[in-house]
C-alpha positions in Angstrom: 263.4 27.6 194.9 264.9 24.8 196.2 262.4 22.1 198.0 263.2 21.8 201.3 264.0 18.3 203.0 263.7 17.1 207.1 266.6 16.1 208.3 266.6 12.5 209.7 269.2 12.8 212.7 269.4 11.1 216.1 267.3 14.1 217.2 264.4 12.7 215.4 264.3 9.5 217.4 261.7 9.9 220.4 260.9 7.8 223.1 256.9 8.4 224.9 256.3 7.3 228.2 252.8 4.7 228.4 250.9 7.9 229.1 252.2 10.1 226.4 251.8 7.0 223.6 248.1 6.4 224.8 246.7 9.6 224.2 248.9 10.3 221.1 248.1 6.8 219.6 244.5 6.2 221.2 243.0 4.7 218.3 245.7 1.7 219.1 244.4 0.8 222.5 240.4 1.4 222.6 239.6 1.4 219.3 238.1 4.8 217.3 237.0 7.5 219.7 233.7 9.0 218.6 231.0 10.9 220.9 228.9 8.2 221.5 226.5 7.9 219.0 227.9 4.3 218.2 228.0 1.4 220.4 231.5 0.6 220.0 232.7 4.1 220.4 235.5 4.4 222.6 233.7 5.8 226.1 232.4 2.4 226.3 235.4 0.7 225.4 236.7 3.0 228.5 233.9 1.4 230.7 234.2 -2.1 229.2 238.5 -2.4 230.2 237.4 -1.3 233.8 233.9 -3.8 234.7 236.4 -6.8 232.7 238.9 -6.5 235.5 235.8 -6.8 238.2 234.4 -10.0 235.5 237.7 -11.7 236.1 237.5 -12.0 239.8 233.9 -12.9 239.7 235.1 -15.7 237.4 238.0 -16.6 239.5 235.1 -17.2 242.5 235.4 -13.7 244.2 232.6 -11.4 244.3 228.7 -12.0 243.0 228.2 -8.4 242.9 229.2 -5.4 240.8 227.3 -2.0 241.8 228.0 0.5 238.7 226.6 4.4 238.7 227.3 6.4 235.0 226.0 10.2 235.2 226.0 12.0 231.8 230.0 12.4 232.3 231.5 10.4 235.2 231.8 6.7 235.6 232.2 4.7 239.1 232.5 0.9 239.4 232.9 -1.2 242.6 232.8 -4.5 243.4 233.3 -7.1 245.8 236.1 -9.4 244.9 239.9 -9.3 246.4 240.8 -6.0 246.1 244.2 -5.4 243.9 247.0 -6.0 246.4 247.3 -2.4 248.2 251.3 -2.1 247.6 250.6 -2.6 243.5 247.5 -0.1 243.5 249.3 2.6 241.3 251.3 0.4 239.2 248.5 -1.7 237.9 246.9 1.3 236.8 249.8 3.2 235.6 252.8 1.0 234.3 251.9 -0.8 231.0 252.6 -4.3 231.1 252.2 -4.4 234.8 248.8 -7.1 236.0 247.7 -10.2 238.0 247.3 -11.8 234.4 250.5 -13.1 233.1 250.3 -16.1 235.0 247.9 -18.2 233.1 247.5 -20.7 236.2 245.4 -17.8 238.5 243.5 -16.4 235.3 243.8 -19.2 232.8 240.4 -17.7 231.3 240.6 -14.3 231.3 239.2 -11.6 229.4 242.3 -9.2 229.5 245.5 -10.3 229.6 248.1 -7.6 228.3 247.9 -5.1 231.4 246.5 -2.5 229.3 243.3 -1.7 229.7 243.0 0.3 232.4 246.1 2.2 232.0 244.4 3.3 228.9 241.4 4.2 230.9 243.7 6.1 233.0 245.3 7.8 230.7 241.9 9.0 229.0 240.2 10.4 231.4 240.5 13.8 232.9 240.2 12.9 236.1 240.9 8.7 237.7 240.7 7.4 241.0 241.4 3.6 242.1 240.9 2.3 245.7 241.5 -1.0 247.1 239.8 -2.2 250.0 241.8 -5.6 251.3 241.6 -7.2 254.8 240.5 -4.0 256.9 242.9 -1.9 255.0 242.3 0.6 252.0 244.6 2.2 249.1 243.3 5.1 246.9 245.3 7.1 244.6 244.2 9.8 242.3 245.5 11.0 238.9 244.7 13.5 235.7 244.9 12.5 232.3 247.3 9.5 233.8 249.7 11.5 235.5 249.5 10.6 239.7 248.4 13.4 241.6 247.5 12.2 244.9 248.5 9.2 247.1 246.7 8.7 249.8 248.5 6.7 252.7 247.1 2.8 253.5 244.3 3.4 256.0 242.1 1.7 258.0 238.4 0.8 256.6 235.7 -1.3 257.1 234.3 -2.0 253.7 234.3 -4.8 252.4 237.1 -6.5 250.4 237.3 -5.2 246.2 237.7 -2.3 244.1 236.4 1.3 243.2 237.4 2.9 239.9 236.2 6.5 239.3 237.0 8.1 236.1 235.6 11.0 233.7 236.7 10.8 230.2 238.5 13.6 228.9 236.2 16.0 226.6 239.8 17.1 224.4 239.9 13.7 223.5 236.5 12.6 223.3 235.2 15.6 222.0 230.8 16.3 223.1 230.6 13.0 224.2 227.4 11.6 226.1 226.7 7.8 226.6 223.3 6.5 225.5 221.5 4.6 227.9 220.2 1.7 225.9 224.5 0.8 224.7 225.1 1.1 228.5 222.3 -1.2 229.1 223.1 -3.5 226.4 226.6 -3.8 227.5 225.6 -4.6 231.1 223.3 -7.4 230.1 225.7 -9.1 228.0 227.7 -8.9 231.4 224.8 -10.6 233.4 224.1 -13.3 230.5 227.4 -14.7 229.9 227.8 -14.9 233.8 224.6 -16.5 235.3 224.4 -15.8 238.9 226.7 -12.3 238.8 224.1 -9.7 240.0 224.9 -6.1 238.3 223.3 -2.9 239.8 223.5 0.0 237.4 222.2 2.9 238.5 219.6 1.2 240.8 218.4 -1.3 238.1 219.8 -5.0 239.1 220.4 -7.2 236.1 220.6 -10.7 236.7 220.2 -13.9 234.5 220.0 -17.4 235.3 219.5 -18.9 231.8 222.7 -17.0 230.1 222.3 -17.2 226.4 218.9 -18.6 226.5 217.8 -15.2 228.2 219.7 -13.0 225.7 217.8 -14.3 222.7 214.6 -13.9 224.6 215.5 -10.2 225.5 216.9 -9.8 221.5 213.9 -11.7 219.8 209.9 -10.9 220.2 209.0 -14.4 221.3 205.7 -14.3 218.3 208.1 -14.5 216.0 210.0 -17.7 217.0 209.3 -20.9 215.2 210.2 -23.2 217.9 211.3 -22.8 221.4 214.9 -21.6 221.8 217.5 -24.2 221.9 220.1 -24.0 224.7 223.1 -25.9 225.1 225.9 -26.0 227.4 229.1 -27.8 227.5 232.9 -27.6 228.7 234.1 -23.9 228.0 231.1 -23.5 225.2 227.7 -23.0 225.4 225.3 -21.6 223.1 221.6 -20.9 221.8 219.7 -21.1 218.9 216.6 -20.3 216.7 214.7 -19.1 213.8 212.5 -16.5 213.5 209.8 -14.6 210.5 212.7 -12.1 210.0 214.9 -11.7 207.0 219.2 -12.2 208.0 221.1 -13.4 210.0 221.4 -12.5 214.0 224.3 -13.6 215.7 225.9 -12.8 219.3 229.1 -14.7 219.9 231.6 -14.2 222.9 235.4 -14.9 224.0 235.9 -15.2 227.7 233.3 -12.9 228.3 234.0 -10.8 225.7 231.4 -9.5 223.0 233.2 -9.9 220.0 231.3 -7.6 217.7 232.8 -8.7 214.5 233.2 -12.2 215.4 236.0 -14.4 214.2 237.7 -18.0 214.4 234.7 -19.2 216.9 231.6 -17.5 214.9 233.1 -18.8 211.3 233.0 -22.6 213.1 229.7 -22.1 214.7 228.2 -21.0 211.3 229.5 -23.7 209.4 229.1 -26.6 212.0 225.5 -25.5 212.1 225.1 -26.2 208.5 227.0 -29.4 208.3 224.9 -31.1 211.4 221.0 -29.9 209.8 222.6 -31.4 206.6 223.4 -34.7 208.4 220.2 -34.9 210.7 218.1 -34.6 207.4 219.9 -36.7 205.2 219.4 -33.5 202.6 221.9 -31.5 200.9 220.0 -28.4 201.4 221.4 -24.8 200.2 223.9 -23.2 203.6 221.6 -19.8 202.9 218.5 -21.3 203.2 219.3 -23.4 207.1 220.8 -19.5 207.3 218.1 -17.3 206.2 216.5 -16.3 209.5 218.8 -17.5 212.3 219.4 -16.0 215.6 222.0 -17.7 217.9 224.3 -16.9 220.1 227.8 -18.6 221.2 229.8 -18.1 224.1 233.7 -20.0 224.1 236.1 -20.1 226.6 240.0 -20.3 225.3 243.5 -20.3 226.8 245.2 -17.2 226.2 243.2 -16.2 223.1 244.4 -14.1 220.3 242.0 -11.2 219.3 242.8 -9.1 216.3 243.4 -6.0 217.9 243.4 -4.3 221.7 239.6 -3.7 221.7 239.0 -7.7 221.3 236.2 -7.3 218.6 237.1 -10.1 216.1 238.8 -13.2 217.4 242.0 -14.6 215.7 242.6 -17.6 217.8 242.8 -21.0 216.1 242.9 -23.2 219.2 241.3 -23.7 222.7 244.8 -23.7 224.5 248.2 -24.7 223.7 247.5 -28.3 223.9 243.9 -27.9 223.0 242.3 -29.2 219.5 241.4 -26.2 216.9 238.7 -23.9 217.5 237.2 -25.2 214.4 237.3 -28.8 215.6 236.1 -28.0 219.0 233.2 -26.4 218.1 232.0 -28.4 215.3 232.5 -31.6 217.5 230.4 -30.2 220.3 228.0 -28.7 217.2 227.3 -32.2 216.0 226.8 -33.8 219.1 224.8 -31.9 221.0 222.5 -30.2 218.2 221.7 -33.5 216.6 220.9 -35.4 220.3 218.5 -32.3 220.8 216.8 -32.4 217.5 216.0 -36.1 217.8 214.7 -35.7 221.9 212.6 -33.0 220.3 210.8 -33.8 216.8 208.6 -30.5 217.4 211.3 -28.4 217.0 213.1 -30.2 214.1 209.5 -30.5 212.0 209.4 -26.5 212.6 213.3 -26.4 211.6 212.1 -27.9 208.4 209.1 -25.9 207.8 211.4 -22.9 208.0 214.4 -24.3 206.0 211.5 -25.4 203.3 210.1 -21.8 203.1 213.2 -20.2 203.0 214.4 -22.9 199.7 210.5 -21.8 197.6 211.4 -18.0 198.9 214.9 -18.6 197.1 213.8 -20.5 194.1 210.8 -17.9 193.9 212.8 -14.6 193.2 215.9 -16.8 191.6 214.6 -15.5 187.8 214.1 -11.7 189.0 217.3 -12.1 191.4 219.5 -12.6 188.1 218.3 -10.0 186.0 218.1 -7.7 188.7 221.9 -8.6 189.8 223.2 -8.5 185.5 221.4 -5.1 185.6 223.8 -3.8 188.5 226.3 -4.6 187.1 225.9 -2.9 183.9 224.5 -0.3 185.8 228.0 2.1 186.2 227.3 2.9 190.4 230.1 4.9 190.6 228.6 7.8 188.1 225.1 6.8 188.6 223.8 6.7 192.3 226.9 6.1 194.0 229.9 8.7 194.8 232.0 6.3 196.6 235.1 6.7 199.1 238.1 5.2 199.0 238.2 3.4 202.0 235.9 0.5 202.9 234.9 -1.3 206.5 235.0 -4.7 204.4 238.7 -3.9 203.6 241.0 -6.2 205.2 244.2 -4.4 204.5 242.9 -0.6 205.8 243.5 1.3 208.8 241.4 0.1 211.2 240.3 3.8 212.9 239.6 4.6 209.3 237.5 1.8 208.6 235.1 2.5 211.6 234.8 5.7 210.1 233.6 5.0 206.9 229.7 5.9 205.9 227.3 6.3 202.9 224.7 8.8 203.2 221.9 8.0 201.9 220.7 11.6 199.9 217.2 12.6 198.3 217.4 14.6 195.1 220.5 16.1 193.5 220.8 20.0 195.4 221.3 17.5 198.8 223.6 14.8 197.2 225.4 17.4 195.8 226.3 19.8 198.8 227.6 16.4 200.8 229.6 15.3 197.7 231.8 18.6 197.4 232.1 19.2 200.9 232.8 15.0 202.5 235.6 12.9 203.1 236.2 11.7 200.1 238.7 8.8 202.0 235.5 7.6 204.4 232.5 9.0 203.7 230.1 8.0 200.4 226.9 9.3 199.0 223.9 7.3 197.5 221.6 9.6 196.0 217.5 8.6 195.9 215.8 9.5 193.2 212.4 11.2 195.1 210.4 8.8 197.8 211.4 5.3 197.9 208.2 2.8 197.5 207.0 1.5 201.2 207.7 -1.9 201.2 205.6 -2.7 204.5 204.6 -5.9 203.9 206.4 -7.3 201.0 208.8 -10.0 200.2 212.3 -9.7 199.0 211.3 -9.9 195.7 210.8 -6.2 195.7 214.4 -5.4 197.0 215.5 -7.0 193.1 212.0 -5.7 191.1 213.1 -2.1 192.2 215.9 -0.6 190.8 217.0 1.9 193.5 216.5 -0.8 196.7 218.7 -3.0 193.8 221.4 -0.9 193.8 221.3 0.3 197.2 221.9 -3.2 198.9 224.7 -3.4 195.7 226.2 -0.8 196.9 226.2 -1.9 200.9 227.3 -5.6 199.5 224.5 -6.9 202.2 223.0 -8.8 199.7 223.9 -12.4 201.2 224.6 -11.0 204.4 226.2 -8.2 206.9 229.6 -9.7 206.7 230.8 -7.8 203.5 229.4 -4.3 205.1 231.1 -1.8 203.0 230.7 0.8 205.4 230.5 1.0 209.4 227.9 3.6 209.1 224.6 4.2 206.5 223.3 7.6 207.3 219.8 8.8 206.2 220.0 12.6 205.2 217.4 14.2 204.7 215.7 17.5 204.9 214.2 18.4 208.4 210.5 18.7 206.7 207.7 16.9 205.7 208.9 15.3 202.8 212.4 14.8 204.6 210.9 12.8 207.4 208.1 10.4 205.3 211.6 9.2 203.1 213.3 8.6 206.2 210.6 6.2 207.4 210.5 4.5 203.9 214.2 4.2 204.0 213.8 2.5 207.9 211.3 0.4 206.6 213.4 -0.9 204.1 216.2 -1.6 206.3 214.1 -2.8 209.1 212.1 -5.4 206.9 214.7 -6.9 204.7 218.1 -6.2 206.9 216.9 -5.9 210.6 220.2 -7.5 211.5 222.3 -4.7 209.9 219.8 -2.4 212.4 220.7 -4.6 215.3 224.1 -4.2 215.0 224.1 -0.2 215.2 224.7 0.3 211.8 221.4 2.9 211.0 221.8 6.2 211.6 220.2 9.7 211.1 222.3 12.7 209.8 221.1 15.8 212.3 221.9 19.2 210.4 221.2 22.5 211.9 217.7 24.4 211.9 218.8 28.0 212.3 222.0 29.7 211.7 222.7 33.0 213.7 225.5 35.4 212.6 226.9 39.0 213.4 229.9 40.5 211.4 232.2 38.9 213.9 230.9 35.4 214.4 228.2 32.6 213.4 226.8 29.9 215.6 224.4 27.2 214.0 221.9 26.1 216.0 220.7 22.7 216.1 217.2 23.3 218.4 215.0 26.2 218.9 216.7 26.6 222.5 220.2 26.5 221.1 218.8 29.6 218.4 217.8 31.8 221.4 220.9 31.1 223.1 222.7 32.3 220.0 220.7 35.9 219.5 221.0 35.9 223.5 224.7 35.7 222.8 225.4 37.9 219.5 222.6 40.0 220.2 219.1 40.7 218.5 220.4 42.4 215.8 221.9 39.7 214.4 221.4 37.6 211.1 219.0 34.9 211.3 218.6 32.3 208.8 216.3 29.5 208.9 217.5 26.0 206.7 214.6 24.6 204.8 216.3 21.3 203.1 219.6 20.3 203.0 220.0 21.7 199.2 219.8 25.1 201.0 223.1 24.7 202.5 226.6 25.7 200.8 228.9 22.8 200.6 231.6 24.7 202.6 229.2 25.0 205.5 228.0 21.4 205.1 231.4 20.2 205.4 231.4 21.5 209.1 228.1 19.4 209.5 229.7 16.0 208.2 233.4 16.6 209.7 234.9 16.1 212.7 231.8 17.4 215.1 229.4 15.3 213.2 226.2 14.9 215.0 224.6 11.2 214.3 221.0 9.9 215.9 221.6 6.2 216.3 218.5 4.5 215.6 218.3 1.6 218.4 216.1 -1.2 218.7 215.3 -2.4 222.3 213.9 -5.4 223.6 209.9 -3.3 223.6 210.4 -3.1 220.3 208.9 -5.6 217.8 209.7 -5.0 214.3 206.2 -6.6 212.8 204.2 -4.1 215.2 206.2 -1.3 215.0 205.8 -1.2 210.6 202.2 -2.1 211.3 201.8 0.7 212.8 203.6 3.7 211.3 203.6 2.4 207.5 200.4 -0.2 207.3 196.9 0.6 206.3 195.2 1.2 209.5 194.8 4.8 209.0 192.1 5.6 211.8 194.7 4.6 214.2 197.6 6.3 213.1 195.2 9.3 212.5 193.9 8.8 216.7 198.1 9.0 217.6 198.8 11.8 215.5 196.0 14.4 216.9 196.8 12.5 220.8 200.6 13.9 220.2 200.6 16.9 218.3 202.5 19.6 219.3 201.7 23.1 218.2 205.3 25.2 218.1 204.9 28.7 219.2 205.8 31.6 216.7 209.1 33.2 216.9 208.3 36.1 218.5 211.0 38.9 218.3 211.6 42.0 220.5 212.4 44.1 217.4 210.3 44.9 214.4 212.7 45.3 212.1 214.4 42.0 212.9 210.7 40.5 212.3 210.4 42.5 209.5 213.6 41.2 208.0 213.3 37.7 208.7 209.8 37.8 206.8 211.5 39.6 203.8 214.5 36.6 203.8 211.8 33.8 204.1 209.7 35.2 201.3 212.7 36.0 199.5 214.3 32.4 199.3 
């Protein structure tokens, strides 16, 4: 039979409005979509194009107040600046390339500048409203999945001047969405930080800062754990904050215009490097760049003309100057680097004789584990991952030259025993997804040095197989996912595996990298159809719904599952637990507590929170009778 080939004819050629090319190409404009388990999932890229906007006029010198309400599903922002110009209401929101930006003389600073954003927003969301209160008068259109629906006439008002957004983001393209408090908070303090004096009420909280950086590394660091007060220096269009801390890493926070560039760029590369180059100079010692490194947490902030970012969602900047006429990024933030850091560190010989005590431990921490470091590293390497612990995917997040959508994607689960590792292997994406397989319970590493990460084979190959051994920069993979099973067992390896990450990577934590897999409990099936059931509510909603006669069957472990119902667990409606670190919790205390020695304590909690589940109870003794037959059965 003859194969049969598409014809390639004028017909073929299409032409999408800005509405139709958003939603069919969303991944272009906000980024990957997600449900909100991650922090850079796209609802919050949604609310991050609208509060920018309200930013930019507070820059400009209009407005020191932005009131924000987010319910589980709908998001509403107002604030007080301007107010977009009430005969341009619908265009800004709904013709690309249409803005206040373009000319670089009102918004030479800005932190959108392509007239995107909120078109995007516009045309992602179910429902969208915008009004614009100007002078006494007010402008308020309405739309659905960016298509206009209603114009209201100009009217009279007495609010004051600025600009309400309303939108809902549409559940058939973010599909079971829900937006995670802490990410929202997160994102609203970075707001408040990088613009001391802006006062931000979300959802009756105000969030206000007067230091900027200074108060974001107090809010990301537990203050025991500093070595010396935090360094905080300001300049023209730069300003930023450092110190080191008892934690393993590197932290870093860095900003464009106001805009939290997650995976950094031009400005974080220079701030790096200048760092090393001045503590070089200042101490007249060639020490090691990892060992200033090891333990930093800092924070920059730039401010550059027109910047170049890598892509729509502004995560990575790609800029090389400050402005057309400007010197290099590089050079600007070195100069300012080597100025100011050195003047501070001789006004303040407290803080550079704790600088040195750190640098100094972190060079006998190196030179320490340097013997079992090598051995341990030649061992990997011989070691053949690929067939040993590691099943890996094609597609990496350190790959330069992939799909961006795709990267974010990718993820290594991180398996115990073989019946586990095996159902994920046979039924994943083998393009994104990985599998690391444990070999039983990982040693608790509460307590120890890094030495143990290269002593111990499986942490070895694990941080190998991550590539975080000098860092997070060479991730392999946006996502590490602990999977294990829902008992016992399954949850004492997932706190050896946190305690791992959290005491030798806590940055790679920080960033929203850690997850846990969620699998389903129950599943509940008649001849016609099967629901699985995630909680004990959503089980008696399913027998409510199929009836009591139907099947139930209760997942043990994760080995218990076929890998062609597993691959409905890991797909598209994947159901991840971020684990998030706020600013109660302190790292040191927290593994005290749950994997030290001070049993009596932990014992005291345990009894204090027990909860005692209530028996299934079922109407019909047959169904009990065959449920007890299947349990004893498997």
């Amino acid at each position: 039979m003859a194969e049969q080939k598409s014809t390639y004819t004028e017909d073929s050629i299409k032409s999408l409005d800005w509405r139709e090319h958003i939603r069919l190409r969303p991944g272009m404009y906000i980024g990957k979509l997600g449900d909100g388990s991650a922090q850079d999932d796209g609802i919050y890229v949604l609310v991050k194009e609208v509060l920018d906007n309200s930013i930019d006029e507070h820059m400009m010198g209009y407005g020191r107040t932005i009131d924000i309400k987010i319910s589980e599903h709908q998001v509403e922002v107002r604030d007080y600046g301007r107010g977009i110009p009430l005969g341009k209401v619908i265009d800004c929101v709904s013709k690309i390339n249409t803005g206040g930006k373009y000319d670089s003389g009102a918004f030479q600073k800005s932190v959108g500048l392509n007239g995107v954003g909120t078109k995007a927003v516009n045309a992602l969301s179910s429902h969208f409203t915008v009004q614009s209160f100007r002078d006494g008068e007010t402008k308020k259109a309405s739309f659905e999945k960016g298509i206009l629906i209603e114009d209201h006439p100009v009217a009279p008002t007495k609010e004051r001047n600025g600009t309400r957004v309303i939108f809902t983001p549409d559940d058939t393209v973010f599909k079971n969405y829900h937006f995670i408090p802490d990410y929202l908070e997160n994102q609203i303090w970075n707001y408040a930080f990088l613009n001391a004096g802006l006062s931000i009420q979300f959802n009756g909280k105000k969030y206000f800062s007067e230091r900027g950086l200074y108060d974001l590394l107090l809010r990301k660091v537990d203050e025991d754990a500093l070595r010396y007060p935090i360094i905080h220096l300001k300049g023209n269009d730069i300003e930023l904050a450092l110190t080191h801390s008892n934690q393993y890493g590197e932290e870093y926070y860095s900003f464009v215009n106001g805009q939290y560039t997650t995976q950094g760029g031009t400005h974080l590369a220079a701030f790096r490097e200048a760092i090393v180059k001045t503590i070089r100079e200042f101490y007249k010692k060639d020490f090691d760049a990892a060992d200033i490194r090891q333990s930093v947490v800092a924070a920059i902030a730039v401010r550059v003309q027109e910047p170049v970012f890598e892509s729509q969602t502004k995560t990575k900047l790609g800029s090389q100057s400050v402005g057309p006429d400007g010197p290099t990024l590089r050079t600007f933030v070195n100069d300012f680097v080597k100025t100011a850091l050195d003047n501070y560190l001789h006004k303040h010989p407290d803080a550079a004789d704790a600088l040195l005590k750190r640098i100094l431990q972190s060079e006998r921490e190196r030179k320490e584990i340097s013997g079992i470091k090598k051995l341990a590293n030649e061992r990997a390497k011989k070691a053949n991952l690929h067939n040993k612990k590691l099943r890996d995917c094609r597609i990496h997040y350190d790959d330069p030259k992939a799909n961006e959508e795709a990267k974010n994607n990718t993820m290594l689960f991180i398996t115990e025993g073989d019946s586990a590792s095996g159902s994920i292997t046979k039924s994943r994406n083998v393009q994104t997804q990985a599998v690391f397989s444990l070999r039983g319970k990982p040693l608790n590493c509460y307590g120890m040095t890094k030495k143990v990460v290269y002593e111990n084979e499986e942490f070895n190959l694990l941080q190998h197989a991550l590539n975080i051994e000098d860092g997070i920069e060479g991730l392999r993979y946006r996502k590490i996912v602990i999977a294990t099973d829902a008992d016992v067992d399954g949850m004492h390896i997932r706190l050896l595996i946190m305690t791992y990450f959290l005491q030798f990577f806590p940055d790679l934590v920080k960033n929203g990298h850690l997850y846990i897999l969620d699998t389903p409990l129950f599943r509940v099936r008649n001849k016609k159809e099967t629901i699985y059931c995630y909680t004990d509510e959503e089980r008696q909603r399913a027998i409510h719904k199929l009836g009591k006669s139907a099947e139930i069957t209760r997942f043990k472990g994760l080995g218990e599952i076929s890998p062609e119902e597993f691959g409905g667990f890991i797909g598209e409606d994947i159901r991840l637990d971020p684990i998030i670190l706020n600013k109660e919790t302190k790292i040191a205390d927290l593994l005290g507590f749950y994997m030290g020695k001070n049993t009596p304590n932990r014992q005291t909690f345990i009894i204090d929170n027990l909860k005692i589940e209530k028996d299934i109870v079922f109407d019909d003794p047959k169904q009990a009778q065959e449920e007890e037959e299947q349990a004893q059965a498997s």
